[in-house]
N, C-alpha and C positions, 0 to 999 in steps of 0.2 A: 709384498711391501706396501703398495697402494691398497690394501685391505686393512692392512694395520694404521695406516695414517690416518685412513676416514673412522675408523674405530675411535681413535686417540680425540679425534676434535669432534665426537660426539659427545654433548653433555652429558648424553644416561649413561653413557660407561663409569664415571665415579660413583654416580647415585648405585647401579647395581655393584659397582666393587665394595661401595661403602655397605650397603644392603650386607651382602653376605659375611662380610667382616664383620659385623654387630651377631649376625645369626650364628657365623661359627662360634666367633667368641663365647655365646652364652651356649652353646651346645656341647662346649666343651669344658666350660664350667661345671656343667650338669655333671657331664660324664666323668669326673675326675681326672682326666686327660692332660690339663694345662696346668699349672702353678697359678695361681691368683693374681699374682704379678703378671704374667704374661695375660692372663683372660682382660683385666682390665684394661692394657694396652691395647689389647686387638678392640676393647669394644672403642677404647675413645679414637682410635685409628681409625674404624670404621665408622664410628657416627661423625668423624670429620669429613671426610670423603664423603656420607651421604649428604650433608651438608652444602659441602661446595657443588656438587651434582646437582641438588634441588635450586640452587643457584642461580646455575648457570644453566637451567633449564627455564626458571621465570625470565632472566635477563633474556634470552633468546626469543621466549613466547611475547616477551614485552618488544623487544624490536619488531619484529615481524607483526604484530599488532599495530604498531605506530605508523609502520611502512604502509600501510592498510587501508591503516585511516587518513593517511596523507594523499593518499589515491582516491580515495573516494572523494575526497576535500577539491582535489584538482581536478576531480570530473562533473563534480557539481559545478563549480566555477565556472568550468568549462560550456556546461549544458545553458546556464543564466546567461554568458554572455551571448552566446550564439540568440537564445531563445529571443534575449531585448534586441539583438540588431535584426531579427526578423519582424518583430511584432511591432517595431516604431514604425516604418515603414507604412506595414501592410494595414494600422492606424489610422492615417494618411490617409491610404488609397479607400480606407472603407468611409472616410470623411466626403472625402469627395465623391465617390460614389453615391454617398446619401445626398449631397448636394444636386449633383444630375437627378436625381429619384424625385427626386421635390421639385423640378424642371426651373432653379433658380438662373439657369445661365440661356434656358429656353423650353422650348413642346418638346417631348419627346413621340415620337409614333408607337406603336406597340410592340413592335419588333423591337426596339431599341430599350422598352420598359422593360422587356424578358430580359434583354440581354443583363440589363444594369441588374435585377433579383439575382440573377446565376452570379456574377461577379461579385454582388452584396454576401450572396449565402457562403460563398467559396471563403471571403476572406474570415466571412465571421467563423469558418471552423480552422483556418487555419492557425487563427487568433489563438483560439480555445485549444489548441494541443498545444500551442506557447507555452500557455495557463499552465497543462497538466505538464507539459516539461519541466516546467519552472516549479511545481507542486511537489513530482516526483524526486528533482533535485536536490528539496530540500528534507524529503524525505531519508535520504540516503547519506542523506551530511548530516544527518541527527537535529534539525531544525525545527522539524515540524512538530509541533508540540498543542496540545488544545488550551485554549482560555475558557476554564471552567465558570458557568456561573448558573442559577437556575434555571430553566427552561421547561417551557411547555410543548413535547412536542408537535400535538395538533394543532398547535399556531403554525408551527413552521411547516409542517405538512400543506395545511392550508394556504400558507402563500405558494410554495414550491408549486403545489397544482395549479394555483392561479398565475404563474407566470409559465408553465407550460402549455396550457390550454390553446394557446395562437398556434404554437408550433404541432398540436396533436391536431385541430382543426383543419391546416394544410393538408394533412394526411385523414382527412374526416375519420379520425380517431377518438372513440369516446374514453373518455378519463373520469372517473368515478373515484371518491372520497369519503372514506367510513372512518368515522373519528367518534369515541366515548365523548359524553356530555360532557363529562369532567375527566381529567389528566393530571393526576398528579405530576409537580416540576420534579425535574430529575436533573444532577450536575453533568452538563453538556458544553461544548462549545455551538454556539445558534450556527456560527458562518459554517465549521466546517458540516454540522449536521444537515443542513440546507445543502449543502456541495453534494452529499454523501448521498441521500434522496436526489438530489435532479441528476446526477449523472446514473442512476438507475432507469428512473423515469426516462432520460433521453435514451438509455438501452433498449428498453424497451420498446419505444415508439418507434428506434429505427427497426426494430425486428420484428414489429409489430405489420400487419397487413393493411392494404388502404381500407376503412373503415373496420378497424379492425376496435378492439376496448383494452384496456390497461386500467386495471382498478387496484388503488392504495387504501391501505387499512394501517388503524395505528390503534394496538393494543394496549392495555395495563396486565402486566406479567405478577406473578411474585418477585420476579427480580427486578423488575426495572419498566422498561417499554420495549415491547416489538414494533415492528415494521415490515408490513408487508407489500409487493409491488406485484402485480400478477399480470401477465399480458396473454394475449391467446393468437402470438405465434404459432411462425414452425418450429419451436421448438430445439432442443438442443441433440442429436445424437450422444454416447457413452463416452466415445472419444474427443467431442466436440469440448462436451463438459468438463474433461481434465485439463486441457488448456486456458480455463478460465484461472483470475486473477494472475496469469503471465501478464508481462509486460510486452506489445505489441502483438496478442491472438487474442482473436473476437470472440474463439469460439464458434466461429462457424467461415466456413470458405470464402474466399473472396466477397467477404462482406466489411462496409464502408466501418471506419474505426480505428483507434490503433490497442485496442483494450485498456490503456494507458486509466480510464474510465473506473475499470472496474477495477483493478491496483490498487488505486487510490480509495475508493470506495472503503475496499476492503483495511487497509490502514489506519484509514480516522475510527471506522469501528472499534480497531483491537486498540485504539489508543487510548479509546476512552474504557476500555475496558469492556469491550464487548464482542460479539459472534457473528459471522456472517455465515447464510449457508443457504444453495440454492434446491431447487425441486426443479425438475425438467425432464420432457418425454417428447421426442420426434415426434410433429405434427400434435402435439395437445399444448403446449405453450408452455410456457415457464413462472417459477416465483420465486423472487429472492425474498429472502428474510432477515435482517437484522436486530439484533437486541442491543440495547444501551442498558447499563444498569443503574439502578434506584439511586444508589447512593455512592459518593466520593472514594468513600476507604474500600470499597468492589475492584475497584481498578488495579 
């Protein structure tokens, strides 16, 4: 009895009742079996029944849909508000902290200058995974969207390197930049292509060695533009590599990150219509690749 009740408030049972009642019907038209009066019955019998079946098979796939996206809707909400009441704060603390760093309230000693860098460095990355919570958030509530407009992108390479250079320098990391003469513009959004390159680059550099090199290249394709990031790491093991573009795996063991980086990375690529994909070999280093393509209607 309970086999037959879940049968009953299944939607596909009319659709396959209805199904077979259109099929016999004409099969027994064929076969000279029914009176034509009866064949016709059975068929609009049965394409009623697959009807209401196909029905109430959207109506249910559409609930369950909406219940979906209302979850996703309340977890995004969720993740922005946690993300601001972390990052106003720790705002704050990074204010004053550059206050003390600049010795406005007095000398510091050396000991105390270490200490304020580590306290500076700490909040400025905790800031920055705010950023990609609040990034990824909006990704998953369908928000993220690019603002297409011309672009050239060895301009944007070209700053992107020149505002990583301080941070590659801490780590006497050399950073090398190969850009064509000319670049034809390509429809891109500048912020998030800039976003998409430095949190490569900052991949890199963390899994890069102390004086290790990280060289950027930016091609003219037939489709569009590549982008290349190459660092001479250790490189990724085969299982290492499957765990990339997860959300919170680096990619490699107990190393600083929450991948959250390369997630997103990989999203504004395909949003714009493009491909991400990496090269990597234990101890030979690694390179990602990216293509944007040429033109608007690509996407």
């Amino acid at each position: 009895m309970g086999l037959v009740g879940k049968a009953v408030r299944s939607p596909r049972l009319p659709l396959l009742c209805g199904l077979l009642g259109v099929s016999g019907a004409v099969g027994a038209v064929m076969a000279g079996a029914w009176p034509a009066v009866a064949a016709v019955a059975g068929l609009v019998g049965g394409a009623g029944l697959a009807v209401a079946g196909l029905r109430r098979m959207v109506a249910t796939q559409q609930a369950e849909l909406d219940r979906l996206g209302e979850l996703v809707e309340r977890r995004a909400e969720q993740v922005t508000a946690l993300s601001h009441e972390l990052r106003t704060p720790l705002t704050m603390i990074k204010g004053s902290v550059y206050l003390l760093g600049e010795e406005s309230p007095g000398p510091l000693t050396l000991e105390q200058k270490r200490f304020i860098t580590i306290v500076d460095r700490q909040c400025e990355q905790v800031i920055n995974l705010c950023e990609s919570l609040l990034t990824q958030a909006k990704i998953e509530a369908g928000l993220f969207t690019p603002r297409l407009e011309q672009v050239d992108v060895s301009v944007i390479a070209r700053d992107v390197v020149t505002a990583m250079r301080p941070l590659c320098a801490e780590q006497r990391q050399r950073i090398s930049l190969d850009t064509p003469q000319v670049t034809r513009p390509i429809p891109a959004d500048p912020m998030l292509t800039a976003q998409a390159l430095t949190n490569l680059l900052s991949n890199a550099s963390r899994f890069t060695s102390m004086g290790g090199s990280i060289d950027v290249r930016v091609m003219a394709i037939d489709t569009g533009i590549a982008v290349y990031v190459t660092d001479d790491g250790a490189g990724m093991t085969k299982d290492q590599r499957q765990r990339l573009f997860h959300r919170f795996a680096t990619g490699r063991p107990l190393a600083d990150g929450t991948g959250l980086g390369l997630v997103i990375t990989k999203t504004i690529v395909e949003l714009h219509g493009g491909s991400i994909m990496v090269d990597t070999t234990s101890m030979l280093g690694t390179t990602f690749l990216f293509t944007l393509p040429g033109r608007e209607e690509s996407r």
